[in-house]
N, C-alpha and C positions, 0 to 999 in steps of 0.2 A: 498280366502279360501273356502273351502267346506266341508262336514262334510260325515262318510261312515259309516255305523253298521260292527262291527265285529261277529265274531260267536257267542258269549253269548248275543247279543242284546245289548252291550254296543255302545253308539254314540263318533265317537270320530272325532274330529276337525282334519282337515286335510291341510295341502298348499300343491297346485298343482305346481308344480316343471317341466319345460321342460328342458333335461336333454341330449340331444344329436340330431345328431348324432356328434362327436365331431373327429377330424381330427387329427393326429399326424404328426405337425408341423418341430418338432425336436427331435431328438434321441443324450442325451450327451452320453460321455464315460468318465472313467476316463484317458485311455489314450489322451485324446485330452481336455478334459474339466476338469479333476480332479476329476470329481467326477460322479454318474449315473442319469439322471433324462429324465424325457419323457415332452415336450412339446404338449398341446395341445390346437387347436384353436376354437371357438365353433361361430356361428351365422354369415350368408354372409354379406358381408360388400363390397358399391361399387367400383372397381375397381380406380375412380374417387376421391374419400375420403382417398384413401392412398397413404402412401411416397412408392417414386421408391424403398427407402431399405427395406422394408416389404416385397414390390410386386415381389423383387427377391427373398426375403425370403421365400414366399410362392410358387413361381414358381418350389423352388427345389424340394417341398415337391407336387409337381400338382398337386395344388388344389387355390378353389379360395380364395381370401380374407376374412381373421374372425375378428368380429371387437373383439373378447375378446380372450386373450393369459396366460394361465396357464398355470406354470412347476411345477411336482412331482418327489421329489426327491426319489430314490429308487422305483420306478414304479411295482408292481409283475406282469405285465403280458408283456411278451416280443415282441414287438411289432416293424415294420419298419413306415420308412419315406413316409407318402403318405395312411398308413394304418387308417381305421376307427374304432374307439369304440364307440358302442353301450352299453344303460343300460345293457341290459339283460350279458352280459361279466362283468361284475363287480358289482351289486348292485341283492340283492334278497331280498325278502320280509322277517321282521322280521330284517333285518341286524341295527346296531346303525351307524348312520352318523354324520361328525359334516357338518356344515354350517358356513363360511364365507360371510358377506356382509357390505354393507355400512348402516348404519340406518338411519331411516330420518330424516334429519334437521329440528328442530325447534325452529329453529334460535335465539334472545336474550330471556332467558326467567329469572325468580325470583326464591327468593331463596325457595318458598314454591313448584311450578312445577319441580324444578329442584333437591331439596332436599330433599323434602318431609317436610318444616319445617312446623308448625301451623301454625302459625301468631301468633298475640298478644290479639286478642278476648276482652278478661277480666285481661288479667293479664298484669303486666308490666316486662318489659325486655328491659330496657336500651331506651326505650320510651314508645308515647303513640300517640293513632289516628291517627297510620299509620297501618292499619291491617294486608298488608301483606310483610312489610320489615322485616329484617336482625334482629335488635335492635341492639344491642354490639359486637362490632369483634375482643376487640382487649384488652391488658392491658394499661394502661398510659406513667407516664413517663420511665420505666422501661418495656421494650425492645424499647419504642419509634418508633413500627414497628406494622406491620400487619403480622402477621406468615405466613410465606410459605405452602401454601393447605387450608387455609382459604376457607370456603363453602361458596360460594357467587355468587350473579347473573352471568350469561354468557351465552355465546354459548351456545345451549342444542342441543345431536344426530347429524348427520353426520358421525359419528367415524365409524372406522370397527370394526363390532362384531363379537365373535365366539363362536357360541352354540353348544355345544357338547351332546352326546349321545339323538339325535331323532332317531326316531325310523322309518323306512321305511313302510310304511302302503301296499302302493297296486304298485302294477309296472304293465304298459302300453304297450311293448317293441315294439307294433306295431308303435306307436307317439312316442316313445321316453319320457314318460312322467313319475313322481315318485308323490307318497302322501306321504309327509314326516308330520308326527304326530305334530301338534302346528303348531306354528307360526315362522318367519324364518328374519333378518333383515333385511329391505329394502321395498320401496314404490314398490308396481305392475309393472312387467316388470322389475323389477334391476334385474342384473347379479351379481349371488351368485357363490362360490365355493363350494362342495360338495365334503368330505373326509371322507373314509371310516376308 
């Protein structure tokens, strides 16, 4: 992240975003596909690292191998097989975007990291000098079960998340690069989506 002064001197947090140039892979229709969407492939990837149906797949569109593959359905700008989009054709400053990505895994964690609970401090709840377990999860002999969506230790992050309405801060169209306002999900280097 980085941080950029706007015109009244406010500072505002920034994630730098590389954003293109990004290749158009595939071109559906509905005559052939049912319905309209534009495929596109974004970062080279070696030639070596991929399956021979890709490598044809990319061959029709002449271009090289992408290791990351997104389709929009409904696409507004009418575009061929083989054509490139850059920022500056789609994204302008001020614009709201949402972002897809994958968050970061942090792997088994409690139910106070993960759910925000207290712990038990001073007070009791269903025990005692265990600071930061659960306490009680459940009723007794009547349902004789633990309820389904019960808040409790587990997996924490990995998931795909989707933040909506960031705000486009600065665009770069020379690098191909965006300042999208805040924070955005995924460890440095992950490959997000970007929806206008």
């Amino acid at each position: 992240m980085t941080s950029v002064f706007d015109q009244t001197g406010k500072n505002i947090a920034c994630t730098v975003v590389e954003a293109g140039p990004c290749v158009v892979t595939q071109v559906k229709s509905p005559d052939t596909d049912g319905y309209s969407a534009i495929q596109l492939g974004f970062s080279e990837k070696r030639s070596k690292s991929t399956t021979q149906a890709l490598l044809g797949h990319f061959e029709r569109a002449s271009t090289t191998p992408k290791k990351k593959l997104v389709e929009f359905r409904n696409y507004p700008i009418d575009k061929n097989l083989g054509d490139t989009i850059t920022i500056e054709e789609i994204f302008a400053e001020g614009d709201k975007v949402s972002v897809v990505g994958i968050s970061k895994g942090k792997g088994f964690q409690s139910v106070v990291k993960r759910h925000g609970f207290s712990g038990v401090n001073d007070a009791t709840h269903g025990q005692h000098n265990r600071q930061r377990h659960p306490g009680s999860i459940g009723a007794g002999s009547d349902p004789s079960r633990v309820w389904k969506g019960m808040r409790m230790a587990g997996q924490m992050g990995n998931n795909r998340v989707k933040l909506k309405n960031l705000r486009v801060v600065r665009l770069f169209p020379d690098k191909n690069i965006l300042l999208i306002k805040g924070a955005i999900p995924g460890h440095n280097g992950s490959m997000v989506i970007i929806e206008k």
